[in-house]
C-alpha positions as CSV (number, residue, x, y, z in Angstrom):
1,X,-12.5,8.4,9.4
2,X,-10.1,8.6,12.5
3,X,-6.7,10.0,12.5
4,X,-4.9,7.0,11.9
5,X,-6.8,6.1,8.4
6,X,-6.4,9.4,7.4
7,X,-2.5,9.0,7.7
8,X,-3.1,5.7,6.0
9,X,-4.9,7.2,3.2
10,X,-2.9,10.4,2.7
11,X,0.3,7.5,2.1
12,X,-1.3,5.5,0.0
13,X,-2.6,8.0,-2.2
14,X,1.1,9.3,-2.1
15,X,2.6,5.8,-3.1
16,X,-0.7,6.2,-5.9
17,X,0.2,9.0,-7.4
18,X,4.9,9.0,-7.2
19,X,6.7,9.9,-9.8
20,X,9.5,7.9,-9.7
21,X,10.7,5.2,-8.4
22,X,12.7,6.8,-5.5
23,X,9.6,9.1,-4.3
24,X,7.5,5.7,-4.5
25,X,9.7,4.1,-2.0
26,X,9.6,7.0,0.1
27,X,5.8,7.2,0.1
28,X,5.8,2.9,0.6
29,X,8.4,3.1,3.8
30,X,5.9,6.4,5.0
31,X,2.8,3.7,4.4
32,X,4.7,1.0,5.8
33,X,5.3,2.8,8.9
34,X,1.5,4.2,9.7
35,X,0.1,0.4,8.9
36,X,2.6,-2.1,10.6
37,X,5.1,0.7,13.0
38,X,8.1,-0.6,13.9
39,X,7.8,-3.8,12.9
40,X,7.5,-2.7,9.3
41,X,11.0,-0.2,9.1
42,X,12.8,-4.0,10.4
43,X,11.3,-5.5,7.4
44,X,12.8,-5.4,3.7
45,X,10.7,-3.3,1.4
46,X,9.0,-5.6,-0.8
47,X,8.1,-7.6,2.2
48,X,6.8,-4.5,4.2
49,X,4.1,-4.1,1.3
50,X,3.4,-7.4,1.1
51,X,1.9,-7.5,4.8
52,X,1.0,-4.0,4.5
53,X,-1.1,-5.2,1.3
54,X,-2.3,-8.1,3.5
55,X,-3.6,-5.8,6.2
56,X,-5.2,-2.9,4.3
57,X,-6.3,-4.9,1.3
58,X,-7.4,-8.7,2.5
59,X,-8.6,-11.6,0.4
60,X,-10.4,-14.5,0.9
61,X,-8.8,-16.3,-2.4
62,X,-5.0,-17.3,-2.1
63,X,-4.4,-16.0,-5.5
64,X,-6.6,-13.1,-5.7
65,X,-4.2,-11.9,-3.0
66,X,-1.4,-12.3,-4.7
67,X,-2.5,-10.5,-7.9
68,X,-2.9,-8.0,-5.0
69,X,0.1,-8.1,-3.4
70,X,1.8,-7.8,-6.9
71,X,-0.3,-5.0,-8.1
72,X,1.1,-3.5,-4.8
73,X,4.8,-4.1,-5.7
74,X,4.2,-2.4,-9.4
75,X,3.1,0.4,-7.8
76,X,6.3,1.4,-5.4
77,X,9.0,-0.3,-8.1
78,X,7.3,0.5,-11.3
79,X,5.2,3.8,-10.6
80,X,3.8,5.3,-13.7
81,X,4.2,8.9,-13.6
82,X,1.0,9.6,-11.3
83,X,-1.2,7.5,-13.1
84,X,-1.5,4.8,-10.9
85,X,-4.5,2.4,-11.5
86,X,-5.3,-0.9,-10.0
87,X,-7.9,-3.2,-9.5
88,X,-6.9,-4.0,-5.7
89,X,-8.5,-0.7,-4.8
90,X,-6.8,1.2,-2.2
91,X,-7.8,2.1,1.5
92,X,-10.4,5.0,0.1
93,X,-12.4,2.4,-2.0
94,X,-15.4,0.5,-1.4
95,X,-13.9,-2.6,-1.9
96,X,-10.6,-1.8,-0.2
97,X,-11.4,0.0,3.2
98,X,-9.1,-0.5,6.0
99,X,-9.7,-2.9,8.0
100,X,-6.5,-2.6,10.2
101,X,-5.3,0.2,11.8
């Protein structure tokens, strides 16, 4: 794993595993930033995951990507006290290693 997944995985397992709702948003503006830069702190929130869901998490299937993309956005406004669990995978599982970097 090079240096720049392991940034990308140390976020998203901090946007995983936030407490409340302002540490989630922390940890998504710290993911934001490692996948997408700049371009990603000029970008609302919600629309920051979105393409950071798109680059990290891809799918083929127009609506399997947007029960992604949603699962994404429960986790940094509706974080459950550390218990985080979602079906998208995240950058550390087999079916959701980076592809971008």
């Amino acid at each position: 794993m090079d240096r720049n997944e392991e940034l990308i995985s140390k976020r998203y397992d901090a946007l995983m595993f936030a407490r409340t709702p302002e540490e989630a948003k922390r940890s998504a503006r710290l993911l934001a930033d490692a996948v997408l830069g700049e371009e990603g702190l000029a970008l609302p929130l919600e629309r920051a995951m979105k393409e950071v869901c798109r680059r990290i998490r891809p799918a083929s299937d127009p609506r399997e990507q947007a029960r992604f993309e949603a699962e994404f956005l429960e986790l940094v406004f509706a974080p459950t006290n550390g218990n985080a669990k979602t079906t998208s995978g995240g950058p550390n599982s087999p079916s959701g290693r980076s592809k971008a970097a």
